[in-house]
C-alpha positions as CSV (number, residue, x, y, z in Angstrom):
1,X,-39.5,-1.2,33.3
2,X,-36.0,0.7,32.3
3,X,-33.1,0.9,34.7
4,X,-31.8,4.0,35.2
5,X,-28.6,5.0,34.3
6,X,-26.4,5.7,37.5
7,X,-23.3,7.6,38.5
8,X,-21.3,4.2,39.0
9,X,-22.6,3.1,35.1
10,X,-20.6,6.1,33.8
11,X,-17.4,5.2,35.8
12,X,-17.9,2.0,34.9
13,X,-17.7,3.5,31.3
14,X,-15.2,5.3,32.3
15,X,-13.0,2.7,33.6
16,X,-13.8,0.3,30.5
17,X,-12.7,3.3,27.7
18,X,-9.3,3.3,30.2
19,X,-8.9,-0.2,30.4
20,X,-9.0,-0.4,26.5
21,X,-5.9,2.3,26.6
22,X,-3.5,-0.7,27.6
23,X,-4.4,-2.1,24.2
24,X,-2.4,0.9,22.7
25,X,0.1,1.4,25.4
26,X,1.3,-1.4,27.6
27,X,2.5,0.6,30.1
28,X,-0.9,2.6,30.7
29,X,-2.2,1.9,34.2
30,X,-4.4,-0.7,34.8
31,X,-8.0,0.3,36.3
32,X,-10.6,-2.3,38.4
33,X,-13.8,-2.0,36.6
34,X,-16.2,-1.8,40.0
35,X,-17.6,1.6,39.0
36,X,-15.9,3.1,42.0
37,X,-13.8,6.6,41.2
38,X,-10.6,5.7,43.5
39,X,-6.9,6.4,43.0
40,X,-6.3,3.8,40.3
41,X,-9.1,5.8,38.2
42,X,-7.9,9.0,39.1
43,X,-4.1,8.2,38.4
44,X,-5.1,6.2,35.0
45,X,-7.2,9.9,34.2
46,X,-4.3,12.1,35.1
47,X,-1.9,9.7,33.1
48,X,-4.3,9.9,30.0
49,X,-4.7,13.5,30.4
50,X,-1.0,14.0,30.3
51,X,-0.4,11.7,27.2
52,X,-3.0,14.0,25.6
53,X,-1.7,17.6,26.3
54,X,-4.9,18.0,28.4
55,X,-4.6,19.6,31.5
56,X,-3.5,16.3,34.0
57,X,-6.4,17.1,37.1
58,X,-7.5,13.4,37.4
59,X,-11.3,15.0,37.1
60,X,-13.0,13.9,34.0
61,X,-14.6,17.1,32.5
62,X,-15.8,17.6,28.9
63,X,-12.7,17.5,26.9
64,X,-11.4,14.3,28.8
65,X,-14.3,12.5,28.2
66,X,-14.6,13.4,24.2
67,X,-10.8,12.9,23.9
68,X,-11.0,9.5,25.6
69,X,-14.3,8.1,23.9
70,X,-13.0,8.9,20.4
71,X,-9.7,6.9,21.6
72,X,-12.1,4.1,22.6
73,X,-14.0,4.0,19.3
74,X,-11.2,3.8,17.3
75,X,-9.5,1.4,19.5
76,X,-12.7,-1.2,19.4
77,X,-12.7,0.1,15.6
78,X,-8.8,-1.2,14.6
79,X,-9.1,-4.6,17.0
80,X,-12.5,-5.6,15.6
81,X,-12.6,-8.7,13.7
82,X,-13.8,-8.3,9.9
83,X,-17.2,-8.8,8.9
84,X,-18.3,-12.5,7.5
85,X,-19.2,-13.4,4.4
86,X,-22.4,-14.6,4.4
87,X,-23.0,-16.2,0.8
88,X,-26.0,-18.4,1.1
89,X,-29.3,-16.2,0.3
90,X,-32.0,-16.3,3.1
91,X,-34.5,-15.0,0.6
92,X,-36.3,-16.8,-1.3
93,X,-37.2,-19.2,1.5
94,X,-35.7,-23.0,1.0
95,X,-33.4,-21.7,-2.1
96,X,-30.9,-24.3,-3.5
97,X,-28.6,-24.3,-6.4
98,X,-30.1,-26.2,-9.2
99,X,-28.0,-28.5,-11.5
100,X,-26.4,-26.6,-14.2
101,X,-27.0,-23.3,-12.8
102,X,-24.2,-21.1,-12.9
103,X,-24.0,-17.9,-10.5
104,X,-21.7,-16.7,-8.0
105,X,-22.6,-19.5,-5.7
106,X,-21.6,-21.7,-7.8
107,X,-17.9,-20.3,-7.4
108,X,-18.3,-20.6,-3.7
């Protein structure tokens, strides 16, 4: 059985792609992440829309919303921890390195 998504998932989306703003600016306001649109999400909207030459309503419409996700992508992008190097092969089942072999494992 799926959930379905509600109004109060999106400003909980919302409020998480603001939150992540304080990541880039210190000073951005700080939003509760309760999926409630109050004053704090409204102000921390209007601030964003203003630091973005978007016009500052506090309403999330179209452009706020693309202009805000893209921030948030490339904010989880740039603080993202690198990839691991996995090494070891999990194909063929049970593989070792054999005495004398030489290969990049070996290196390793």
């Amino acid at each position: 059985m799926s959930r379905q998504f509600t109004e109060q998932d999106a400003i909980r989306n919302l409020q998480t792609y603001l939150r992540a703003q304080v990541l880039v600016e210190g000073s951005f306001p700080r939003v509760p992440l309760d999926g409630i649109y109050d004053a704090a999400t409204r102000n921390a909207v209007r601030y964003f829309q203003e630091k973005n030459s978007l016009a500052p309503t506090g309403m999330v419409d179209r452009a706020t919303w693309d202009a805000l996700y893209e921030q948030y992508l490339g904010i989880i992008e740039a603080s993202a921890l690198p990839s691991p190097i996995i090494p070891f092969p999990s194909y063929p089942k049970d593989y070792s390195i054999k005495s004398g072999e030489q290969s990049f494992l070996v290196s390793i």
